[in-house]
N, C-alpha and C positions, 0 to 999 in steps of 0.2 A: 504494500500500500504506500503510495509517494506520501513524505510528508509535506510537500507543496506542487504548487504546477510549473513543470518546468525548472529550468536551472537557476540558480542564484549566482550573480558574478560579485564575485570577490579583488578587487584588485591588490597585488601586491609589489611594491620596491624591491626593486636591486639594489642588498645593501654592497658595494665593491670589496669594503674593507671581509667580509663573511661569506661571500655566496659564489666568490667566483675563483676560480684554479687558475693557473701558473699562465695561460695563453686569454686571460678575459673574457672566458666564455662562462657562464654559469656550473660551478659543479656539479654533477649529475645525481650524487647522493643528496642535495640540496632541495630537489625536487620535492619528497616526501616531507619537507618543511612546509613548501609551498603551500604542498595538497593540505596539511594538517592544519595551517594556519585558515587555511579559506574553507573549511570542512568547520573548521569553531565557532568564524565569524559568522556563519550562515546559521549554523544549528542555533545558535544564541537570539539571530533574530525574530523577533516577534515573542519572547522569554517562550521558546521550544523545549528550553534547557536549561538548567540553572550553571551557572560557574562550576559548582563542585559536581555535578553530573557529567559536563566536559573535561574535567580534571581528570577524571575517573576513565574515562573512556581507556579502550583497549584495542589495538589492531591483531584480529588471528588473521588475515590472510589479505594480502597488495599482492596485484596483478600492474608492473610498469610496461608503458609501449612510450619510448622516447621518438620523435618524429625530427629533432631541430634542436638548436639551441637560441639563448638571446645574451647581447652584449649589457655592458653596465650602464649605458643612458635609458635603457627600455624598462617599459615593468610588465611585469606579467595578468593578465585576467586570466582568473582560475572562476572556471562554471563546476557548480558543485549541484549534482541531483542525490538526493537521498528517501529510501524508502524503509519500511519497517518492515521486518523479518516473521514470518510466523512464529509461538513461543521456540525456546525461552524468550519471555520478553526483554524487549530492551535492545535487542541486537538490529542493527542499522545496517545496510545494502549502501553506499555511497558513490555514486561515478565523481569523476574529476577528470577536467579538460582544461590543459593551459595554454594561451595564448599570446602572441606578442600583442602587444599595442602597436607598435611601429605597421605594424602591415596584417593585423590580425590571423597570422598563420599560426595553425597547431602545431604547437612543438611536443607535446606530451599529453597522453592518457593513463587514467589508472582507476581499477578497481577496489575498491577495500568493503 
């Protein structure tokens, strides 16, 4: 069952000094930052979720598909869908898709 219609976008900064490896391209393990940060901002909105129920939260299974990367003036839009799982309750179905702003091309997907 979706807990809204559709995606929520999330935007995120490239922070330079954090997020990015030796050539300026964003680190790749970085990514699951992205997705997590844009995954709390969404859950939170409309109080879906209290603080301490996000704090809580748990990842058993990310499925990454890297498409691209983006440099350090760009920020990213992460589209976040989420559905609720049949019991046990509580458990969440999440898509995430991230995109550049510079030219809106998908560099990354993931399931959790």
């Amino acid at each position: 069952m979706p807990l809204w219609s559709g995606a929520r976008s999330v935007e995120c900064a490239i922070n330079p000094d954090r997020d990015l490896n030796g050539v300026g391209l964003v680190y790749f393990a970085n990514y699951v930052c992205f997705f997590d940060f844009a995954e709390r901002q969404a859950l939170q909105q409309d109080g879906l979720y209290p603080p301490a129920a996000l704090d809580g939260r748990c990842t058993l299974r990310r499925r990454i598909g890297f498409y691209g990367n983006a440099k350090r003036h760009d920020t990213l839009v992460v589209e976040v869908e989420a559905f609720t799982l049949p019991p046990p309750a509580g458990r969440l179905l999440l898509h995430h898709r991230i995109r550049r702003r510079a030219d809106d091309r998908l560099i990354a997907v993931a399931s959790a």
